[in-house]
VEXGU-630773 format. One record per residue (C-alpha): residue in one letter; x, y, z. Coordinates in Angstrom, 1 decimal. Layout:
BEGIN
+--------+--------+--------+--------+
! residu !     c1 !     c2 !     c3 !
+--------+--------+--------+--------+
!      A !      X !      Y !      Z !
...
+--------+--------+--------+--------+
***
This chain:
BEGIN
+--------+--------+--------+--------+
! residu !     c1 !     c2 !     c3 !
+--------+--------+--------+--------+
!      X !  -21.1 !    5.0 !   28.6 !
!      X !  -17.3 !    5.9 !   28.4 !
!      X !  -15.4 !    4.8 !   24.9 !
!      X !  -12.2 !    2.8 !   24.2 !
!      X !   -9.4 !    4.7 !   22.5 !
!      X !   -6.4 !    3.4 !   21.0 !
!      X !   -3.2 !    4.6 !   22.6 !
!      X !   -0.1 !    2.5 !   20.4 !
!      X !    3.1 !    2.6 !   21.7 !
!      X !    5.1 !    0.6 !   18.9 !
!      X !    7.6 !    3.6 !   18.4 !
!      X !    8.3 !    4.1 !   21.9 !
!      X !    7.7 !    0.8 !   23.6 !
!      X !    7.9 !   -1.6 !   20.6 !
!      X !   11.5 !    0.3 !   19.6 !
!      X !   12.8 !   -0.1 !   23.1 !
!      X !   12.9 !   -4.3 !   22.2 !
!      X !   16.4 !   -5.2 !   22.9 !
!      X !   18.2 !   -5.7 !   20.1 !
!      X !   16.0 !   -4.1 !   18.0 !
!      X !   14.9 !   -1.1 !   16.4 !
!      X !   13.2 !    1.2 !   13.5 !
!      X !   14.9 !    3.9 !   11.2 !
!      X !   13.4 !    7.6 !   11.1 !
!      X !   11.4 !    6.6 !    8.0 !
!      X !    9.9 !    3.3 !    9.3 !
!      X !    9.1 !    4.8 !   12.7 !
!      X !    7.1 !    7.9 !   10.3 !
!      X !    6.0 !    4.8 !    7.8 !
!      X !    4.3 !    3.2 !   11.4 !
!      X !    2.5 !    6.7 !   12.3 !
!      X !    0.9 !    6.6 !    8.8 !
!      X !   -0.1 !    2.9 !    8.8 !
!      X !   -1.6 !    4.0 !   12.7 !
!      X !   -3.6 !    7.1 !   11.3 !
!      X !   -5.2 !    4.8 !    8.5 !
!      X !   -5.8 !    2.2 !   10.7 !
!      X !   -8.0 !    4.8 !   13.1 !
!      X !   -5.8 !    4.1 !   16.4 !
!      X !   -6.2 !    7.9 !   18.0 !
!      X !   -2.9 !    8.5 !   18.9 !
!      X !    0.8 !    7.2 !   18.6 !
!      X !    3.3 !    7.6 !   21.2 !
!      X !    6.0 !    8.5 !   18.4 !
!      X !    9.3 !    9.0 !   20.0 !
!      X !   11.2 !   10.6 !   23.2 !
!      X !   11.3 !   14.1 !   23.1 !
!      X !   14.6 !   14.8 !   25.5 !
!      X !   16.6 !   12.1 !   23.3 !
!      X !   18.4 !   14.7 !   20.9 !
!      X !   18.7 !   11.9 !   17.8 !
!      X !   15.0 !   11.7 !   17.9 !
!      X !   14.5 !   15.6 !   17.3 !
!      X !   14.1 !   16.4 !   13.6 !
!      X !   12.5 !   13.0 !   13.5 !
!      X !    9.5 !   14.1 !   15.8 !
!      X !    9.4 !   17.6 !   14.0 !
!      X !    9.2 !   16.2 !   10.6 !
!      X !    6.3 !   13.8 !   11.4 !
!      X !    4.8 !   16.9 !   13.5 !
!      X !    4.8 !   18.7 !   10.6 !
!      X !    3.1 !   15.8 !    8.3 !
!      X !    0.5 !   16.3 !   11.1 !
!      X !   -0.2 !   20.0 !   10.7 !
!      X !    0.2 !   19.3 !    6.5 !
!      X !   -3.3 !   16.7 !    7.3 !
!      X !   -0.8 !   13.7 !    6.1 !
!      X !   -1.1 !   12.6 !   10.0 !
!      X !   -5.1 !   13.2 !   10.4 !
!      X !   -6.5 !   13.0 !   12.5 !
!      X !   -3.8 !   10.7 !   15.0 !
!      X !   -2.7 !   12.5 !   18.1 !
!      X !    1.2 !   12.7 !   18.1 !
!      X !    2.3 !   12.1 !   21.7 !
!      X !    6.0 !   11.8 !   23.4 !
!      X !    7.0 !   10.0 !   26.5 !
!      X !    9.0 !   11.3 !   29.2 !
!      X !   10.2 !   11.3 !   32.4 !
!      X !    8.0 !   13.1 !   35.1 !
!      X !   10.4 !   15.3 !   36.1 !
!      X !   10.5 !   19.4 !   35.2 !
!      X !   13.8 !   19.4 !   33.9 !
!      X !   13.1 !   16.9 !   31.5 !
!      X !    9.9 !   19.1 !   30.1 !
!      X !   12.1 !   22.1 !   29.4 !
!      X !   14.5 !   20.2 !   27.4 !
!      X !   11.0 !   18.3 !   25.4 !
!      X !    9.8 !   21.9 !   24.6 !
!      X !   13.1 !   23.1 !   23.9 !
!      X !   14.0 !   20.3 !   21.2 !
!      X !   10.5 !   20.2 !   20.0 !
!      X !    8.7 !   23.4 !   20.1 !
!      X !    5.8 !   21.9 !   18.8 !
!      X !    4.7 !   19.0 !   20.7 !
!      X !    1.5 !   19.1 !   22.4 !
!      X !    0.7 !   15.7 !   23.5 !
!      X !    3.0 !   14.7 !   25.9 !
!      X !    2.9 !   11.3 !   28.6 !
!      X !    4.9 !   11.8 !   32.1 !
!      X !    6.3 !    8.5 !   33.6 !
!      X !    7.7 !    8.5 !   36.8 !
!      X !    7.5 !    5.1 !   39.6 !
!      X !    5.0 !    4.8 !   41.7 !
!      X !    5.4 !    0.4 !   43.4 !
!      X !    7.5 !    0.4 !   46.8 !
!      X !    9.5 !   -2.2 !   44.9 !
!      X !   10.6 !    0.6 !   42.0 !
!      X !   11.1 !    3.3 !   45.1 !
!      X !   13.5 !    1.0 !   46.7 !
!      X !   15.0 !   -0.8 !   44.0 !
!      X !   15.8 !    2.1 !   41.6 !
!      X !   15.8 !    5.1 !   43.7 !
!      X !   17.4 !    2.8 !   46.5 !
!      X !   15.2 !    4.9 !   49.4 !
!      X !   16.4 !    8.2 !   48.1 !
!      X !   12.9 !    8.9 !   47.7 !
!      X !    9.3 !    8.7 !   49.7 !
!      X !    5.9 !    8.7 !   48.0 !
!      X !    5.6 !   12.2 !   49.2 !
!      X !    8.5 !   12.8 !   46.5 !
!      X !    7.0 !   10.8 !   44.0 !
!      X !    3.8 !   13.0 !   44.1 !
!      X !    5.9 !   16.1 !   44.2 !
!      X !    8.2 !   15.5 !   41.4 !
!      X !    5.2 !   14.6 !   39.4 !
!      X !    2.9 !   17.2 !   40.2 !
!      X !    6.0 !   19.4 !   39.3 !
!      X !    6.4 !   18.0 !   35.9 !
!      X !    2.3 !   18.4 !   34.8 !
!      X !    2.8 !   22.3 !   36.2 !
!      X !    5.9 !   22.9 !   34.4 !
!      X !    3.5 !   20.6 !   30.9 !
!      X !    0.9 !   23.1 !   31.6 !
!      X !    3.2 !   26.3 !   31.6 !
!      X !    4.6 !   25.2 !   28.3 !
!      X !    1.0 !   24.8 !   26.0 !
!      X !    0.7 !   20.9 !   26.2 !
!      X !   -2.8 !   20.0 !   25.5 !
!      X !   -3.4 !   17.3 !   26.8 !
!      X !   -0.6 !   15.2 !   29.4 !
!      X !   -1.3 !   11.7 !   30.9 !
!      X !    0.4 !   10.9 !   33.8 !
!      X !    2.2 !    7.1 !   34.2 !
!      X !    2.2 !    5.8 !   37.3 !
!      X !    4.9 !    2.9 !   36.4 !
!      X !    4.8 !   -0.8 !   37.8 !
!      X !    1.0 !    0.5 !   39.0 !
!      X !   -0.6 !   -3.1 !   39.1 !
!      X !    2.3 !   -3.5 !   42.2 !
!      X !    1.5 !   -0.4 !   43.6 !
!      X !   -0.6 !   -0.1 !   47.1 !
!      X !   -3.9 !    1.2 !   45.5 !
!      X !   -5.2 !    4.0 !   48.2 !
!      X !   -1.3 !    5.3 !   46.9 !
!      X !   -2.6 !    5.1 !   43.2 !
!      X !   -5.0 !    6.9 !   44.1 !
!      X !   -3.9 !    9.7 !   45.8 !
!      X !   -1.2 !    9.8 !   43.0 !
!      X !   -4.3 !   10.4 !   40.1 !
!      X !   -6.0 !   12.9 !   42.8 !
!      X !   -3.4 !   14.8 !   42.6 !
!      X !   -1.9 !   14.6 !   39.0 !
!      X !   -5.6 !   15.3 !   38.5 !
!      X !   -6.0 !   18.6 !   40.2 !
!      X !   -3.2 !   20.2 !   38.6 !
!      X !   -4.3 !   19.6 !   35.1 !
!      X !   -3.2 !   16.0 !   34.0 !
!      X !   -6.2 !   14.5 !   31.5 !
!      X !   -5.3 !   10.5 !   31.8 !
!      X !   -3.9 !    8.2 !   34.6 !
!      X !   -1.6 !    5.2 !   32.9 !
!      X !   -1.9 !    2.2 !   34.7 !
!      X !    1.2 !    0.4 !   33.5 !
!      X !    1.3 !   -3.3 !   34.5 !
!      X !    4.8 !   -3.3 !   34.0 !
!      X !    5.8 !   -6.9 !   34.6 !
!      X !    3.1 !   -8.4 !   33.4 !
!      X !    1.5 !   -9.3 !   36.7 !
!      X !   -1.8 !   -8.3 !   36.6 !
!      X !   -4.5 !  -11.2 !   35.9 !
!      X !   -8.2 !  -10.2 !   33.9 !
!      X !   -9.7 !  -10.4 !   37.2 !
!      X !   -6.9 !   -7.8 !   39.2 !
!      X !   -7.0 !   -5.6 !   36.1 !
!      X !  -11.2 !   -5.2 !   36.3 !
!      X !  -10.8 !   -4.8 !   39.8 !
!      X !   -8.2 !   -2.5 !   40.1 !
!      X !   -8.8 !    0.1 !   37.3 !
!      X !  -12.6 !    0.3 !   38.0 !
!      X !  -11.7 !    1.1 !   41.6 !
!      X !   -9.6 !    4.1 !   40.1 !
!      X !  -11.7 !    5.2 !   37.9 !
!      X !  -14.6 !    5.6 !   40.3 !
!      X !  -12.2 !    7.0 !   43.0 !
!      X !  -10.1 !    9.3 !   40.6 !
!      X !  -12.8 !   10.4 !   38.1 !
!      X !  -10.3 !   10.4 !   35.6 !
!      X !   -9.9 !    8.2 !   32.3 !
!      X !   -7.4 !    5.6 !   32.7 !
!      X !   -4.7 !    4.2 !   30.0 !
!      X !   -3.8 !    0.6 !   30.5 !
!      X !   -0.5 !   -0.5 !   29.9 !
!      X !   -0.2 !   -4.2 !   29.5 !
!      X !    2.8 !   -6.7 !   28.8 !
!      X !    3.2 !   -9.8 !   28.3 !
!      X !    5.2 !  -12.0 !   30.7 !
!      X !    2.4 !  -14.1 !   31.5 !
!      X !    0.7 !  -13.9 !   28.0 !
!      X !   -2.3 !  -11.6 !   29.4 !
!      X !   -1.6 !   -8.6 !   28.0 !
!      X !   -4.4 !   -8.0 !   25.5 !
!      X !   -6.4 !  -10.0 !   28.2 !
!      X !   -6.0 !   -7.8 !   30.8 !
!      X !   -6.5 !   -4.6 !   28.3 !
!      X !   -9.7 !   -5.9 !   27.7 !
!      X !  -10.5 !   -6.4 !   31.3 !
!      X !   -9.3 !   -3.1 !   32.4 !
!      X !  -10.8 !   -0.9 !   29.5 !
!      X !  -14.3 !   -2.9 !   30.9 !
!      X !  -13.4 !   -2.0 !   34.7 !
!      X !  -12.5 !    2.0 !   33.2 !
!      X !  -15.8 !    2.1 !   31.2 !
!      X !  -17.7 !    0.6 !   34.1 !
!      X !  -15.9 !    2.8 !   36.6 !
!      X !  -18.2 !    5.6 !   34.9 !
!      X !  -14.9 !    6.7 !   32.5 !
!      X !  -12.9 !    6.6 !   29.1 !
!      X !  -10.5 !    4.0 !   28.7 !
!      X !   -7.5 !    4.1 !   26.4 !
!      X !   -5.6 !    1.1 !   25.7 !
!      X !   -2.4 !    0.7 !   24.9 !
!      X !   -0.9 !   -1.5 !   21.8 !
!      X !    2.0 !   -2.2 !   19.9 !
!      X !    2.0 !   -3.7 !   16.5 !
!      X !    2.2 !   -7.6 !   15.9 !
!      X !    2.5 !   -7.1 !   19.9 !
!      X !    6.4 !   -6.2 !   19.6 !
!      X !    7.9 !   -5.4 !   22.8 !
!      X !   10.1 !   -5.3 !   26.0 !
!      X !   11.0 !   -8.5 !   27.3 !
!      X !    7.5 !  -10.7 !   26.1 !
!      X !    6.1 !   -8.2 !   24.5 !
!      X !    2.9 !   -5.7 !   25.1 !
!      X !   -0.8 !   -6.0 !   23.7 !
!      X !   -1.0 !   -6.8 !   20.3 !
!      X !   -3.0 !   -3.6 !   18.1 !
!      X !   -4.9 !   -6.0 !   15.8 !
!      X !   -5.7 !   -8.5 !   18.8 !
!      X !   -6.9 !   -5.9 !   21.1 !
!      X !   -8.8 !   -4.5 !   18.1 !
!      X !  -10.7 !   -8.0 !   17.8 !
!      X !  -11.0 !   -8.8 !   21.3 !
!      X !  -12.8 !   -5.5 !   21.8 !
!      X !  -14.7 !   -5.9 !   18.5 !
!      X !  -15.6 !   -9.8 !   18.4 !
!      X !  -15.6 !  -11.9 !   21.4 !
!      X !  -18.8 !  -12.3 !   23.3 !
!      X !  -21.1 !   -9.8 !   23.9 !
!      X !  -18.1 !   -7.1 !   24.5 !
!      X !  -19.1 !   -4.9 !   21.8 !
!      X !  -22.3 !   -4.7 !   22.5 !
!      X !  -22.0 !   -2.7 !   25.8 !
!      X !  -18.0 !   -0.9 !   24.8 !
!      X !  -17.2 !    0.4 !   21.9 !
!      X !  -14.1 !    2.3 !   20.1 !
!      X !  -14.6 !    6.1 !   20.6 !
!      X !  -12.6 !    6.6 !   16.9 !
!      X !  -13.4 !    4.8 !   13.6 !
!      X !  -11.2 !    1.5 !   13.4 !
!      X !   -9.9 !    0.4 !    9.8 !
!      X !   -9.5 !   -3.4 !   10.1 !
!      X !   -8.7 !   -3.8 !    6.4 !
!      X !   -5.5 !   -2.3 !    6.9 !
!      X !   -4.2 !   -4.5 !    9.2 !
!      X !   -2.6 !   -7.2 !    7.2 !
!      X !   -0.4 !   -4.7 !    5.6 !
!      X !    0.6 !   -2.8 !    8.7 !
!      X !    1.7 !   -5.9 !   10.4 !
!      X !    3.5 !   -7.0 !    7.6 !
!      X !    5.8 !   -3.8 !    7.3 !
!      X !    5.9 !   -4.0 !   10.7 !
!      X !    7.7 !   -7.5 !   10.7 !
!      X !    9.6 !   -6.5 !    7.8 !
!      X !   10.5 !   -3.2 !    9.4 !
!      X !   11.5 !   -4.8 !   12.9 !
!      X !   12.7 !   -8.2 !   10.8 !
!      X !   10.7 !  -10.1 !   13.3 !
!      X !    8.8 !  -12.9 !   11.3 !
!      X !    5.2 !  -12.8 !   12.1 !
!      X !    4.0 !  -16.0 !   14.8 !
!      X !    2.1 !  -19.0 !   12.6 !
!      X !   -0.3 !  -18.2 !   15.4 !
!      X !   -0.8 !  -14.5 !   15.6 !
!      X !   -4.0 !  -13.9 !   15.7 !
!      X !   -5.5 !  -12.8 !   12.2 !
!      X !   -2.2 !  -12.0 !   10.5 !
!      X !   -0.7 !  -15.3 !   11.1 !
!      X !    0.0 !  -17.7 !    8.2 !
!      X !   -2.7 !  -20.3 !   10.3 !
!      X !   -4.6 !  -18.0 !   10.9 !
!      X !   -7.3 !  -19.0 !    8.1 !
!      X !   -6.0 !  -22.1 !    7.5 !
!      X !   -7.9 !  -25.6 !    7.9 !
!      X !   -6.1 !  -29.0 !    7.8 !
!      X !   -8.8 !  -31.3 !    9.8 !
!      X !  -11.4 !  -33.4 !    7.7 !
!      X !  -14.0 !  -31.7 !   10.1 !
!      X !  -13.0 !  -28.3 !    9.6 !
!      X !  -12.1 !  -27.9 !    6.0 !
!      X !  -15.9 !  -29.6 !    5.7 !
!      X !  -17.5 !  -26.9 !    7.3 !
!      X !  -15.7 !  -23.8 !    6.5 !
!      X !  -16.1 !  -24.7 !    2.8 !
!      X !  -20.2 !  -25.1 !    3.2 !
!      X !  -20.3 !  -21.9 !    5.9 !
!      X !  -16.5 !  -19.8 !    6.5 !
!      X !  -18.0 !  -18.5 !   10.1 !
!      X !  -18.5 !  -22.2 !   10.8 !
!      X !  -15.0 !  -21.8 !   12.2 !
!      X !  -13.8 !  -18.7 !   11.2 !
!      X !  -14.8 !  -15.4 !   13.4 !
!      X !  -14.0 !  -13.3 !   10.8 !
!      X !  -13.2 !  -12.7 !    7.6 !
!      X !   -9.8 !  -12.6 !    6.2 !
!      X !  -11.0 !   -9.9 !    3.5 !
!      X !  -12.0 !   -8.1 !    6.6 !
!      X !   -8.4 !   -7.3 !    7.5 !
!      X !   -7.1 !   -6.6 !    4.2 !
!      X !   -5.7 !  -10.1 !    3.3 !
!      X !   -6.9 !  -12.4 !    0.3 !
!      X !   -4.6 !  -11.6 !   -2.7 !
!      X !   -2.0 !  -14.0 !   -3.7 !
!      X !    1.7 !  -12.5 !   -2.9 !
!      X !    4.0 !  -12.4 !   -5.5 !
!      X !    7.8 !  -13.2 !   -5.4 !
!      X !   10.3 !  -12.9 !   -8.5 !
!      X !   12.1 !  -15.3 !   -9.3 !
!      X !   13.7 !  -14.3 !  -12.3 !
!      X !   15.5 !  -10.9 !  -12.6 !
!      X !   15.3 !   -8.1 !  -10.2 !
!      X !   16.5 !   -4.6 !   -9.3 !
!      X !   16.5 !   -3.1 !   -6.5 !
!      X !   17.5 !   -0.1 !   -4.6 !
!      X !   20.0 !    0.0 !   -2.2 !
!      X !   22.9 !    3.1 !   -0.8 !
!      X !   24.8 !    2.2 !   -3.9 !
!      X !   22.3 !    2.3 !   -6.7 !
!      X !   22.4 !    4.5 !   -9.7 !
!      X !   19.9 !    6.7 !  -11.8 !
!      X !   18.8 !    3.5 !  -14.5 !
!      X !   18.2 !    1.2 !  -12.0 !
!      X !   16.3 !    3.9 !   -9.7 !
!      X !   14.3 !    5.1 !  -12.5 !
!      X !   13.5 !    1.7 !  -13.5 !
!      X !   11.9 !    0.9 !   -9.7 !
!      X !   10.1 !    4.2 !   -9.7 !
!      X !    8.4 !    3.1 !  -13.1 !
!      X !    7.4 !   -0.1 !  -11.6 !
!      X !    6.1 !    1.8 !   -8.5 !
!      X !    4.9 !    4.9 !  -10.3 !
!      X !    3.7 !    4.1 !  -13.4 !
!      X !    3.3 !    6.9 !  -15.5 !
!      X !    4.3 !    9.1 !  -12.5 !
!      X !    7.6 !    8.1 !  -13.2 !
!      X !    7.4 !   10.7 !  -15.9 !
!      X !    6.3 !   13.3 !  -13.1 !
!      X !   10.4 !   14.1 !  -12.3 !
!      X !   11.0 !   17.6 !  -13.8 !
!      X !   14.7 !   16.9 !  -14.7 !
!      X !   17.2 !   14.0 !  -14.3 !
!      X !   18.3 !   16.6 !  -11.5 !
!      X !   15.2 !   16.5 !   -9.3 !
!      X !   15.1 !   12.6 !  -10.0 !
!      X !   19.6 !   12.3 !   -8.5 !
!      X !   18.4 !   14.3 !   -5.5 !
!      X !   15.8 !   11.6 !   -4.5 !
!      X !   17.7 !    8.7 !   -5.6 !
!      X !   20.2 !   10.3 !   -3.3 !
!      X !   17.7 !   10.3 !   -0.4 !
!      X !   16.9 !    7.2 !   -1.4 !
!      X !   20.4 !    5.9 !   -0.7 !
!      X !   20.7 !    7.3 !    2.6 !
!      X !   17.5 !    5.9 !    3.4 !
!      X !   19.1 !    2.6 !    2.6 !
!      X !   22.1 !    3.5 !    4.6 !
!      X !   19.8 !    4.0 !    7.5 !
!      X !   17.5 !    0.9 !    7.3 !
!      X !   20.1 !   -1.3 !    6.5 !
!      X !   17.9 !   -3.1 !    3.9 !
!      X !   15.7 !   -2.7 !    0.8 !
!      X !   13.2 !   -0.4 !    1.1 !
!      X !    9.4 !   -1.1 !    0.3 !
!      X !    7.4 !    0.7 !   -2.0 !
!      X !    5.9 !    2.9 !    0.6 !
!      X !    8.5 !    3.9 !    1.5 !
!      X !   10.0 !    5.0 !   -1.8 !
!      X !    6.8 !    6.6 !   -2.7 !
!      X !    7.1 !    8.6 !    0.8 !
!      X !   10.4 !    9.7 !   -0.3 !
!      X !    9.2 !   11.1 !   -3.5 !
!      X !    6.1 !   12.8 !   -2.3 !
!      X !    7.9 !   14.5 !    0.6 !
!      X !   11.5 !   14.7 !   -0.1 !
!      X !   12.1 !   17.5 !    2.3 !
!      X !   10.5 !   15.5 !    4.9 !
!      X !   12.5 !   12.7 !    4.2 !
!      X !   15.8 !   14.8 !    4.1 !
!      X !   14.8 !   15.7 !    7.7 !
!      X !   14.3 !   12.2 !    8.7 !
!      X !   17.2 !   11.0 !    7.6 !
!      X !   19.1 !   14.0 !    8.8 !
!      X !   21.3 !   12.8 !   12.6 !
!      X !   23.1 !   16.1 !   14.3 !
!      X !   25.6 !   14.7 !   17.1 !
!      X !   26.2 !   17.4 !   19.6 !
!      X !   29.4 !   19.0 !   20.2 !
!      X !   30.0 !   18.3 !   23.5 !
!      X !   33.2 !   19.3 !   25.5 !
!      X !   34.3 !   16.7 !   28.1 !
!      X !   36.7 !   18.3 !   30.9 !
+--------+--------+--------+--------+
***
C-alpha cells in the first residue's frame, strides 16, 4: 500500500492571502513548527522572487545545520526554463523544487488568450523539468494547475510525459475549488493507475471541500496503486476561501471511520504540537482562529447541553473524538494585567534584558558582554520593524540562538535597476 505525505503550502499558498502576509522570521518560525509537527516537506517561498532570496538561503541553511530535520525545503515556480535558471541562480542550493504551469482549456484561453495549444503546454513543461534536471534538483513535482477542469486523457498525457523526463510527483490542483469527494476519488485514482506516478492534491476551499476532497483523493492515489501527498496550509489560511486545513487533514486521515486502518502517514505526525502552531499562526497572519475550527477552536472541547456536559464528564470520548491533551492544549493561558514590557523597534538594553530573563532564565546570564547583548537587541528591533508587532518568545529565542541567521532574514537587498 502507498503512504500519505504531508506537502504544506502555508508560506507559499497561505502568504499569497490577499491582504495578508508573513515576515522572513515568521515564514522560518512556520518551517520549524512544520518539522516538529512531522509534515515532510514545506513549500517555503518563490525562488525567482529576489526579496525572498536570503530568506530561502538562511532557512536552507538551518536545514543543512539539522535545525530543519528532517522537512524537505521546496520552492514553487513557474514551469518555464527561464524561470529555473533564475531559481538556481538566486538560490544555489535549492533542491526540491514544484513546476506550475496551466493545464484546463479555460486557463489556455483565458490567460494565455489562445497564444498557446496543449502541445505548448507539454513542451514548455517538459522544458522546465529538463532544464530542473540539468541543474541537481532532486526531486521536482510537476503542477498541472486548475487540473480538476482539465479533460483527463490531457492530464494524462501531461504526467506521461513530465514523467518520462524525470519529474517524481503530478500536482493535481483543484484550483477553484470544484472538485466534489466523489470527482476527486475518481479522478486521481484514474491517474495514478494510468500515470504510475504519485500524485499531490491540491485542494481549496470555495465549496468548503477542501480537506474533503484531500482525503478522497489521497484514498483514490493510494488505491490507484501509488503515494499520495496532500497538500495543507495551517489553520487552513488561503487564497480566496482558503486551502485544506494541516491539523484537519491530519485528523480526517487519522480518525474518522475506518480510514486509518487501510492509509496511513508515510512520516511520523506530532499532533501535540498543533495547538501551538495554529496559534502562532493566527497571531503571525493576525487572523483569529474560527470558534469552529476543528480541534484548535475555542468550541472545540466545549459542552453547553445538559446531555453532553452529562456524558463527557462520566466518559470524554462520549462526545469527544479526541483528546485535547492529544494536540497540545490543556494549560490555562495567562494574560497580564498589571505591568508589562515588551519589545518593540524602539526598545532599549533594560527593558530587553529584562524580557530575555523572563524568557531565558538563567540563560539570560549566557550574553558575553553588554556588546553581544546591543547587537541582538538590535536584531531584535528590526525584527519588530519587520513584523510590525510584538514578537513571541520563539521568536526572540530564535533570534538569540541564531543571530546570524536572523541578520539574514531580516536583511531586504532592492536591485539597482536602470529604467531607459
Amino acid at each position: 500500500m502507498g503512504k500519505i505525505y504531508i506537502i504544506d503550502v502555508t508560506n507559499r499558498d497561505g502568504v499569497q492571502t490577499a491582504k495578508l502576509g508573513l515576515s522572513k522570521l515568521e515564514k522560518t518560525l512556520i518551517n520549524i513548527c512544520l518539522n516538529e509537527t512531522g509534515v515532510f516537506q514545506s513549500e517555503f517561498g518563490f525562488p525567482t522572487t529576489r526579496h525572498e532570496s536570503l530568506y530561502l538561503q538562511a532557512n536552507l541553511e538551518l536545514a543543512q545545520m539539522g535545525v530543519l530535520h528532517p522537512i524537505r525545503l521546496g520552492g514553487w515556480i513557474r514551469a518555464v526554463a527561464q524561470d529555473v535558471e533564475t531559481a538556481f541562480k538566486l538560490v544555489p542550493d535549492i533542491r526540491h523544487l514544484n513546476l506550475s504551469i496551466s493545464t484546463s482549456d479555460q486557463m489556455i484561453k483565458g490567460k494565455f488568450l489562445g497564444k498557446k495549444t496543449r502541445e505548448d503546454i507539454l513542451m514548455v513543461m517538459v522544458e522546465a523539468v529538463d532544464a530542473a534536471k540539468s541543474y541537481g534538483a532532486e526531486s521536482i513535482g510537476v503542477n498541472a494547475e486548475d487540473a480538476s477542469r482539465t479533460d483527463l486523457d490531457f492530464l494524462i498525457k501531461f504526467g506521461l510525459a513530465a514523467k518520462e523526463h524525470g519529474a517524481d510527483r503530478l500536482r493535481y490542483c483543484d484550483t477553484l475549488g470544484y472538485d466534489n469527494p466523489f470527482t476527486s476519488y475518481e479522478t486521481v485514482k484514474k491517474l495514478a493507475e494510468n500515470t504510475g506516478m504519485p500524485i499531490e492534491l491540491h485542494g481549496h476551499g470555495d465549496l468548503g471541500m477542501a480537506v474533503a476532497n484531500s482525503i478522497a483523493g489521497a484514498k483514490g492515489a493510494i488505491d490507484g496503486g501509488q503515494d499520495a501527498y496532500i497538500n495543507t496550509t495551517i489553520n487552513g489560511i488561503g487564497e480566496r476561501a482558503g486551502n485544506a486545513d494541516l491539523l484537519a487533514v491530519i485528523l480526517a486521515a487519522t480518525k474518522s471511520k475506518g480510514f486509518a486502518e487501510e492509509y496511513q502517514f508515510g512520516s511520523k505526525i506530532d499532533l501535540s504540537k498543533s495547538w501551538k502552531t495554529a496559534k502562532f499562526a493566527s497571531y503571525a497572519f493576525g487572523v483569529p482562529i474560527p470558534v469552529n475550527q476543528p480541534g484548535v477552536g475555542a468550541n472545540a472541547f466545549a459542552h453547553a447541553s445538559g446531555i453532553h456536559a452529562d456524558g463527557v464528564l462520566k466518559d470524554a470520548t462520549t462526545y469527544e473524538l479526541y483528546s485535547f491533551t492529544e494536540l497540545g492544549r490543556g494549560e490555562p493561558e495567562l494574560v497580564e494585567t498589571g505591568r508589562e514590557i515588551c519589545t518593540g523597534q524602539y526598545s532599549g538594553i533594560s527593558g530587553f534584558r529584562h524580557v530575555m530573563g523572563q524568557i531565558m532564565g538563567d540563560m539570560a546570564l549566557s550574553f558575553h558582554d553588554d556588546k553581544e547583548a546591543q547587537e541582538i537587541l538590535e536584531l531584535v528591533r528590526y525584527a519588530n520593524v519587520e513584523a510590525q508587532k510584538p514578537l513571541v518568545e520563539d521568536e526572540l529565542m530564535f533570534i538569540a540562538k541564531y543571530p546570524a541567521i536572523a541578520k539574514k532574514l531580516l536583511t531586504l537587498k532592492p536591485l539597482d535597476y536602470k529604467y531607459y
